[in-house]
LOVOSE-289641 format. One record per residue: x, y, z of N, C-alpha, C in turn; residue in one letter. Coordinates in steps of 0.001 Angstrom, whole numbers, padded with zeros to 6 digits, always signed. Example, Ala and Ser with C-alpha at 12.3 -4.5 7.8 and 13.67 -1.06 7.14 Angstrom:
+013190-005690+007800+012300-004500+007800+013200-003300+007800A/+012850-002250+007080+013670-001060+007140+012900+000030+007870S/
END
This chain:
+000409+011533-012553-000239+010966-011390+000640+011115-010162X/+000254+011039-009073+000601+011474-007659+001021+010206-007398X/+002143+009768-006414+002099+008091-005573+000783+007752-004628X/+000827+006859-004435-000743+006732-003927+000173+006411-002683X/+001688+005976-002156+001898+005867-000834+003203+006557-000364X/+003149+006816+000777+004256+007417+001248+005281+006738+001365X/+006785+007716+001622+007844+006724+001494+007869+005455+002228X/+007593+006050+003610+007405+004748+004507+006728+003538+004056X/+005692+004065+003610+004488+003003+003121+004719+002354+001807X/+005677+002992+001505+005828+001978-000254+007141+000867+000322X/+008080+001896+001416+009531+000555+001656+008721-000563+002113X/+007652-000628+003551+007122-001125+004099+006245-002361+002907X/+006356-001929+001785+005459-002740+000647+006228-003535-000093X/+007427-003180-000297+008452-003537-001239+008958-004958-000302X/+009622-004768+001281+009897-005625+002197+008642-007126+001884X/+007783-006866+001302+006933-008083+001576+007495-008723+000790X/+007136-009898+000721+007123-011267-000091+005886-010889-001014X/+005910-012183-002157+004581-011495-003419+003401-012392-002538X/+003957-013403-001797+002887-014464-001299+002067-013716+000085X/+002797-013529+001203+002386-012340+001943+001333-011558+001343X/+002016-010759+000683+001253-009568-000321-000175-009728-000781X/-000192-011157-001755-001403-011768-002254-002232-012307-001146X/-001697-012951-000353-002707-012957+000681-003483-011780+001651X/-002900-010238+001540-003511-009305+002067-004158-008640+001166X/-004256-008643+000084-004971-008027-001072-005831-008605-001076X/-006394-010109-000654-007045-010901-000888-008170-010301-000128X/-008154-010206+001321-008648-010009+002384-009689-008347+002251X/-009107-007536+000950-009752-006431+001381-010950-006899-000267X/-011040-007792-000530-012367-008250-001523-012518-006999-002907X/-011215-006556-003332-011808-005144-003768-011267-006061-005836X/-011201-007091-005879-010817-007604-007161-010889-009517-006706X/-011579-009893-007987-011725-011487-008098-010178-012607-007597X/-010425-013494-007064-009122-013822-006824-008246-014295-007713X/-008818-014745-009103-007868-014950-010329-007724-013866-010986X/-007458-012558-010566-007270-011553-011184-005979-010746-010444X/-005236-010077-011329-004269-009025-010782-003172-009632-010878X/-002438-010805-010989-001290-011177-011032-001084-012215-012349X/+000229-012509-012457+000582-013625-013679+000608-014182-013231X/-000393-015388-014350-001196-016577-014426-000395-017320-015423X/+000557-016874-015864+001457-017542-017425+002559-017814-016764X/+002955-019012-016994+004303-019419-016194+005293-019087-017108X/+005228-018536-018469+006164-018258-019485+006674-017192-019139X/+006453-016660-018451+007028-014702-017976+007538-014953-016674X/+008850-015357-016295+009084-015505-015163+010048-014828-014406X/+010893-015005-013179+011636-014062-012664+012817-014202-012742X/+013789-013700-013403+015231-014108-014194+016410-014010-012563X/+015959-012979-011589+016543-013065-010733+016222-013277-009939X/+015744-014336-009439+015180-014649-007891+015940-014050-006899X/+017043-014191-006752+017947-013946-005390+017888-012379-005072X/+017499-011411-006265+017381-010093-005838+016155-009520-004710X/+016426-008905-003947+015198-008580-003522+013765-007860-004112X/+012271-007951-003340+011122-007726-003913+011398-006609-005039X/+010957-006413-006503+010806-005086-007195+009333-004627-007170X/+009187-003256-006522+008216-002219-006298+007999-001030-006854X/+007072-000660-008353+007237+000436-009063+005914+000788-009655X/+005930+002099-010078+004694+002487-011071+005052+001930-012361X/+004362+001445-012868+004375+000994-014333+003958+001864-015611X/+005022+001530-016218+005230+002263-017855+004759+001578-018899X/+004028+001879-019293+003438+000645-020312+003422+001042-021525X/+003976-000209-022595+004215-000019-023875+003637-001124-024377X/+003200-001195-026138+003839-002519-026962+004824-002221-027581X/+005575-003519-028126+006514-003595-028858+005913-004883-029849X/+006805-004691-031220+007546-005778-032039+008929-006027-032144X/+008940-006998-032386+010974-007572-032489+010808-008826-033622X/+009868-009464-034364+009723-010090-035382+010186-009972-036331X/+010010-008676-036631+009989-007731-037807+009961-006081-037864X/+010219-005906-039082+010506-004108-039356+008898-003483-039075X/+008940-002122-039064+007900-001372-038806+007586-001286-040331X/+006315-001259-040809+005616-001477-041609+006065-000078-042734X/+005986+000688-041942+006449+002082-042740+007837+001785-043173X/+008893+001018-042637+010307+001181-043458+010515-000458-043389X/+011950-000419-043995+012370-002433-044508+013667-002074-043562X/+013888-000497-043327+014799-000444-042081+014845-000315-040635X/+015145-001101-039884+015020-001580-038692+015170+000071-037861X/+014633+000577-036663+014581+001490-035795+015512+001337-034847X/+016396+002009-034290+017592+002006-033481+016336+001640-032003X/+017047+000804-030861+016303+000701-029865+015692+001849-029158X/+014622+001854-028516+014051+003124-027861+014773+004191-027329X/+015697+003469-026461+016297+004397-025864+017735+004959-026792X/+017748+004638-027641+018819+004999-028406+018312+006524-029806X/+016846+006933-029486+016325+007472-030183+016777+008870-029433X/+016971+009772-030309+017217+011241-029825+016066+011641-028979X/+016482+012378-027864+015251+012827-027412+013925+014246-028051X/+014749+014558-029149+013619+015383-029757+012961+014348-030608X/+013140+013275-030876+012445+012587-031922+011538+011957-031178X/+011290+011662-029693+010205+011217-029319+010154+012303-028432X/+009565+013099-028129+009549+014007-026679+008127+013615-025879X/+007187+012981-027079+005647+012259-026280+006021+011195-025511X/+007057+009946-025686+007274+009310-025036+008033+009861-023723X/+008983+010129-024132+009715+011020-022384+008726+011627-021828X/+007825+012902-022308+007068+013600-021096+006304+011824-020366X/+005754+011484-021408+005181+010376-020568+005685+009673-019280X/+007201+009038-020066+008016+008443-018763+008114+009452-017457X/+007911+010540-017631+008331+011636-016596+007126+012059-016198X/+005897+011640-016549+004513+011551-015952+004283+010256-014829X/+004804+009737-014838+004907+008503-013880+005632+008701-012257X/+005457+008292-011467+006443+008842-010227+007140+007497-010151X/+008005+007926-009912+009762+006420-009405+009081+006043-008181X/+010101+005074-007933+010365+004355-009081+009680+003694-009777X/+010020+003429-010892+009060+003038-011954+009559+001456-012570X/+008939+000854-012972+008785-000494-013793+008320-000166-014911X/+008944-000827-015936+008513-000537-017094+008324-001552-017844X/+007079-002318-018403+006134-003344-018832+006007-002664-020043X/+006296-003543-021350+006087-003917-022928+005581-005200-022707X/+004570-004986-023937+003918-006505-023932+004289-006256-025925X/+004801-007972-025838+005591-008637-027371+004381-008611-027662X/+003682-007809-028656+002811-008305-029514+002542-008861-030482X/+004013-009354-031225+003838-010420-032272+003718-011830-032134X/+003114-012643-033025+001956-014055-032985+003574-014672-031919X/+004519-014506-032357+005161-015568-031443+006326-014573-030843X/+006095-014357-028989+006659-012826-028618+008418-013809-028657X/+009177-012354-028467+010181-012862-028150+011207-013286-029183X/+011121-012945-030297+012222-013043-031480+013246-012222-031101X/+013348-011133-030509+014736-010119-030306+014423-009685-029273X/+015207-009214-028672+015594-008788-027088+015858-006873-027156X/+014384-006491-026603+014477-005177-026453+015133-004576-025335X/+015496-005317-024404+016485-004665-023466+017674-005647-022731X/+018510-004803-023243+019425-005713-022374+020750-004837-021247X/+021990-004653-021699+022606-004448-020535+022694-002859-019983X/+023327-001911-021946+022964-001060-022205+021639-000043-021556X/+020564-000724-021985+019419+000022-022032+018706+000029-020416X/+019041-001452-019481+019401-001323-018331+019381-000682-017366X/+020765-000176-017504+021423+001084-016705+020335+002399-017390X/+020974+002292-018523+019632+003922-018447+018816+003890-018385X/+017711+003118-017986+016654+002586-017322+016764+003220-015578X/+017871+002708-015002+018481+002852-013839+018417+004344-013417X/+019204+004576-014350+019120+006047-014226+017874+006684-014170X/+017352+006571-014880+016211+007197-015047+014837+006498-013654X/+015015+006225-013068+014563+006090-012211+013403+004588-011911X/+013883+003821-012977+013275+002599-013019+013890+001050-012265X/+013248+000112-011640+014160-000465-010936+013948-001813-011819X/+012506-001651-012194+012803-003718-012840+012047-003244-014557X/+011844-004391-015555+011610-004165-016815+010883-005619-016704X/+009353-005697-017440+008389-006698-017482+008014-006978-018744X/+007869-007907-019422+008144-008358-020665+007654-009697-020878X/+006405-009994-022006+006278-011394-022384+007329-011700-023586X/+008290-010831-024162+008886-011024-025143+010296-011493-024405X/+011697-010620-024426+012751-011498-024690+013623-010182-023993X/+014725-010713-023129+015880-009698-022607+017211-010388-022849X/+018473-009741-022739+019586-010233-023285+020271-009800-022258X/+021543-009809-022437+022982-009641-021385+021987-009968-019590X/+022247-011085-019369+021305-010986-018048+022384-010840-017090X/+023780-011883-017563+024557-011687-016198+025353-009988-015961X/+024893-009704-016948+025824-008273-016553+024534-007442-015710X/+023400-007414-016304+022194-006895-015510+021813-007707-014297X/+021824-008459-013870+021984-008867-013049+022818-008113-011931X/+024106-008289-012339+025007-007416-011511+024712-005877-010983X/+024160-005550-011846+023204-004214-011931+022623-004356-010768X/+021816-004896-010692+020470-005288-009459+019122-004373-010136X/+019565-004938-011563+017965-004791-012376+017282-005822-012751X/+015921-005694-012100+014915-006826-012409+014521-007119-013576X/+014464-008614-014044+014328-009024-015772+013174-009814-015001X/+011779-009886-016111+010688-010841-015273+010289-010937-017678X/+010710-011991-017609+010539-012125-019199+010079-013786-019590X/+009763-013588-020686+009287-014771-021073+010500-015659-022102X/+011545-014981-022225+012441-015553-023370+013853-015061-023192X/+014762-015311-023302+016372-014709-023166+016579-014789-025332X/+017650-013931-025831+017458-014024-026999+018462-013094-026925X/+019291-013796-028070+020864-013596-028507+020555-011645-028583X/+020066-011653-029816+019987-010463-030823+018770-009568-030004X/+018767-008081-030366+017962-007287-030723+016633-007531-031746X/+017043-007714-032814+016104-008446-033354+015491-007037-034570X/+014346-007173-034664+013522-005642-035224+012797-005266-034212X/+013256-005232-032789+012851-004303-031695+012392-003324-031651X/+011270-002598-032024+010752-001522-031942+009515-001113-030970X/+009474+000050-030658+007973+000106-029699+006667+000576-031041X/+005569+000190-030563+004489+000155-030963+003555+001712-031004X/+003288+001496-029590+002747+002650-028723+003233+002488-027526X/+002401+003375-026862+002585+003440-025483+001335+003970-024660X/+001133+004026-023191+000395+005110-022254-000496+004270-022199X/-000931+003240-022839-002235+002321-022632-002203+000634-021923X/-003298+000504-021550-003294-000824-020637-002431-001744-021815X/-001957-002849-021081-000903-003647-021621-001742-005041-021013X/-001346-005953-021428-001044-007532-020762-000021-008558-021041X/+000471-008760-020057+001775-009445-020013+001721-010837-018618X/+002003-012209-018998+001909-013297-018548+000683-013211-017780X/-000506-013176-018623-002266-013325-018375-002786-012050-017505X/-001536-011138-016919-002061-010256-016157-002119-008686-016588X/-003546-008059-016718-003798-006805-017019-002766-005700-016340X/-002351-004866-017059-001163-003593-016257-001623-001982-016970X/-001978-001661-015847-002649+000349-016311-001308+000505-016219X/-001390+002071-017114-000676+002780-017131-000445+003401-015740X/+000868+003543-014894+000819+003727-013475+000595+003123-012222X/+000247+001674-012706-000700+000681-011722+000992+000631-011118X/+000446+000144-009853+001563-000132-008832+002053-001358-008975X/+003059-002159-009239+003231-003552-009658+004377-004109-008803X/+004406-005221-008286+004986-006030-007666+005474-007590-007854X/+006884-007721-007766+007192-008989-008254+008485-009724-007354X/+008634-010839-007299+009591-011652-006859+009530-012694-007439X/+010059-013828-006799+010302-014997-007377+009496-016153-008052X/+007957-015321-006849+007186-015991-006643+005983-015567-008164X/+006426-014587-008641+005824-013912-009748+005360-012438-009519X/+004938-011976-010354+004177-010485-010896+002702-010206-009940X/+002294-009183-009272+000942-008721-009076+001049-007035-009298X/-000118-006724-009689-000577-005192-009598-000979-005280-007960X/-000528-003878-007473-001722-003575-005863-002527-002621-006004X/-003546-002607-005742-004858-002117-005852-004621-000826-005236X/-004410+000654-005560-004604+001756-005357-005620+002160-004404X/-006355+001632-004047-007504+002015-003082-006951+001604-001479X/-006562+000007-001489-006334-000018-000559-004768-000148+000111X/-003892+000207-001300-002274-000190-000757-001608+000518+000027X/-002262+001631+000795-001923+002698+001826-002314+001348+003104X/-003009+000611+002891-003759+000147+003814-002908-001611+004312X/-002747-002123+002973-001986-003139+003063-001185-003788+004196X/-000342-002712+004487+001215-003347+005419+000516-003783+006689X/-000072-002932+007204-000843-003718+008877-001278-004931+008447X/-002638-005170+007508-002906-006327+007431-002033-007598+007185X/-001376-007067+006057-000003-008241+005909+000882-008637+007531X/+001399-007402+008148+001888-008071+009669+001095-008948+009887X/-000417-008643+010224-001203-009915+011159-001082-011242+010255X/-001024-010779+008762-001155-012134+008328+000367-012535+008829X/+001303-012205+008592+002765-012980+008665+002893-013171+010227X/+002197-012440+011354+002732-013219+012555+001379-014134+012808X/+000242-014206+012197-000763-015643+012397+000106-016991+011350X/+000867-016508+010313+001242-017876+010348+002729-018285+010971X/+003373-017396+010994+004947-017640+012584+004166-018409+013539X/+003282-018076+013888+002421-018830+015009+002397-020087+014968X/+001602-020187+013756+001214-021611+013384+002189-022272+013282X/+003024-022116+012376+004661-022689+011778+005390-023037+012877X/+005664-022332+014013+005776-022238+015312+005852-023157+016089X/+003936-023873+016426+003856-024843+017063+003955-025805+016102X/+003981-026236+014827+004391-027398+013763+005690-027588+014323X/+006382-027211+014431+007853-027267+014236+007847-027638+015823X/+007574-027242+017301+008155-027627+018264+007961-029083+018477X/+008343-028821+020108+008620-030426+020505+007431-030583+020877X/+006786-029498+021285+005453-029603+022391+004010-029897+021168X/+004537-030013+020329+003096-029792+019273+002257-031309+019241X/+000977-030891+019311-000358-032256+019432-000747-031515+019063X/-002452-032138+018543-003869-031772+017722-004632-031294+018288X/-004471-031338+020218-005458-030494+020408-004932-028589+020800X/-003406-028754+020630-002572-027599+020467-003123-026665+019245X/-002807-027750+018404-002946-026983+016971-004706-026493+016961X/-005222-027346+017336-006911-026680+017108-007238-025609+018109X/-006694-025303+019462-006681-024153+020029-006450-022842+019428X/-005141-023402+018540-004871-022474+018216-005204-021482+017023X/-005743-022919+015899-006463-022164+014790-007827-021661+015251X/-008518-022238+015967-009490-021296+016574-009100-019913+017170X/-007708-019461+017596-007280-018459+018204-007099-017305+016745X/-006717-018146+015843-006384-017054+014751-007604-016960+013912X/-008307-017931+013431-009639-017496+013147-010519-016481+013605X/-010440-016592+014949-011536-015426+015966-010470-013645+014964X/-009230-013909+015252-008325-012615+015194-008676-012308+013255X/-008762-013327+013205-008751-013109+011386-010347-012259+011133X/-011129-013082+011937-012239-012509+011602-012967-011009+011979X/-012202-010705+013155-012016-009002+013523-011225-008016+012895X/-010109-008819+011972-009665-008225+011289-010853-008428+009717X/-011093-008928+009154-012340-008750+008304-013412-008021+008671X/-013649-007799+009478-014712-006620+009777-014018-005674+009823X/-012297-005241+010657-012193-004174+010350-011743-003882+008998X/-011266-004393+008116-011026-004181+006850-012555-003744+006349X/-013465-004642+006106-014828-004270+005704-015421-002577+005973X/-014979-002467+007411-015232-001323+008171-014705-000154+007018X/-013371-000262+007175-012499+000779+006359-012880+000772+005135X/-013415-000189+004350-013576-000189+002806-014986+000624+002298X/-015827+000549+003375-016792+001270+003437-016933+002921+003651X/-015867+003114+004375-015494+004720+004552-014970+004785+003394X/-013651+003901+002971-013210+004310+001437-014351+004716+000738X/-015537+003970+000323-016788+003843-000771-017382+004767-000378X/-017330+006007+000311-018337+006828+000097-017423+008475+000553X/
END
C-alpha cells in the first residue's frame, strides 16, 4: 500500500494531541462516534511523557499462555526467527510504508501471560522502521525501552516471555475494543489509541487548527480578568457561526470525495 499522506501532512498529524485529533475526525461524519479508538481502559499508554506515536499498522495474533499446538517446544520470539524461515511475514512487514506500528492482539482466554516484546525486540523494531508496538497482552524491560523512545500501549507488564508465539498475521486485529486493518493509520498518546480514517486524513490538519484556535479562544476569555456571561455568549455564538461554515465546508469536500 501507498501512504495516504505526505511528509508534511503526516508530521503535521503526529504534532496533534489524540483529543484534538478525535475531535476533527468527528466533524467529517465518515464513522459512528463510538467507533475507531480504545474503549478498554486495560490497554493503556506505558509512556505518557513521550511524544504523539503516528504509524501504519502491522497486524498480528499472538499466544504467550502456552506452546503451539504442533510442538510441547516453545518457538524462539518472532524476531529471533531466521529470516528464511518466515520470508511471508517480512515481505509483509515490508509491504507496509514507515513508519509503522505494529499491533498483536493476545488471543488467549486471559491475554498477557508472557511478554512478546521487550527491550531486545524493541530496537529491532526501531530499526526496522517501526516507532510504537500495540498490544492487549503484555511487554517487558519498559525502562530500558523507554529510553529508546519506543512506544509500549499494553494491557499487562510481565516478568517472562512466556510461550510467546505469533499466530498469524495480515488480517484485521482488535485490541482494547478497537478494530485495526492491516495498514490502517493509527494514533496514540496518553490520552489513548485511534485509527484515522484514510479518506479524510489528508484533510484533517486544517480542520484540527480551527478546532484548537476556537478553543484558545474560549480558554482565553475563561481565564482573563475581563471575562462575564455576556462575553462568553458573544463569543460562543462567534465560534458556532465559524464551526458551522466549517461543516458545510467539510460536507462540501466529502461529497467531491464520494463521487
Amino acid at each position: 500500500m501507498e501512504p495516504v499522506l505526505t511528509q508534511e501532512q503526516f508530521e503535521t498529524l503526529q504534532r496533534l494531541d489524540s483529543c484534538t485529533l478525535a475531535n476533527a475526525i468527528e466533524t467529517f461524519n465518515v464513522r459512528l462516534r463510538n467507533e475507531g479508538f480504545s474503549s478498554d481502559t486495560g490497554v493503556r499508554c506505558l509512556f505518557p511523557h513521550l511524544p504523539p506515536m503516528l504509524g501504519y499498522a502491522v497486524t498480528g495474533r499472538i499466544r504467550t499462555g502456552s506452546p503451539p499446538l504442533a510442538s510441547s517446544i516453545p518457538p524462539p520470539p518472532l524476531f529471533q526467527l531466521r529470516f528464511e524461515d518466515r520470508t511471508d511475514w517480512w515481505e509483509y512487514v515490508m509491504s507496509i510504508p514507515a513508519p509503522r506500528v505494529l499491533v498483536l492482539e493476545d488471543i488467549d482466554q486471559v491475554p498477557g501471560a508472557g511478554a512478546f516484546m521487550g527491550d531486545v525486540h524493541a530496537n529491532i523494531c526501531r530499526a526496522l522502521g517501526f516507532t510504537g508496538y500495540v498490544t492487549n497482552g503484555a511487554v517487558r524491560d519498559v525502562d530500558a525501552v523507554e529510553r529508546a523512545g519506543f512506544h509500549f500501549f499494553a494491557g499487562h507488564v510481565s516478568v517472562s516471555h512466556a510461550y510467546a508465539h505469533l499466530v498469524d498475521f495480515k488480517e484485521p486485529v482488535r485490541v482494547g475494543g478497537m478494530r485495526v486493518d492491516p495498514g490502517a493509520l493509527i494514533h496514540g498518546d496518553r490520552h489513548g489509541l485511534q485509527t484515522v480514517p484514510a479518506k479524510v486524513a489528508a484533510r484533517i490538519p486544517d480542520v484540527a487548527a480551527h478546532i484548537h484556535e476556537r478553543d484558545e479562544r474560549i480558554v482565553a476569555l475563561c481565564q482573563s480578568a475581563g471575562f462575564s456571561m455576556e462575553k462568553l455568549r458573544v463569543l460562543l455564538k462567534e465560534v458556532w457561526d465559524a464551526d458551522s461554515q466549517m461543516a458545510s465546508n467539510v460536507a462540501a469536500g466529502n461529497n467531491k470525495t464520494s463521487k
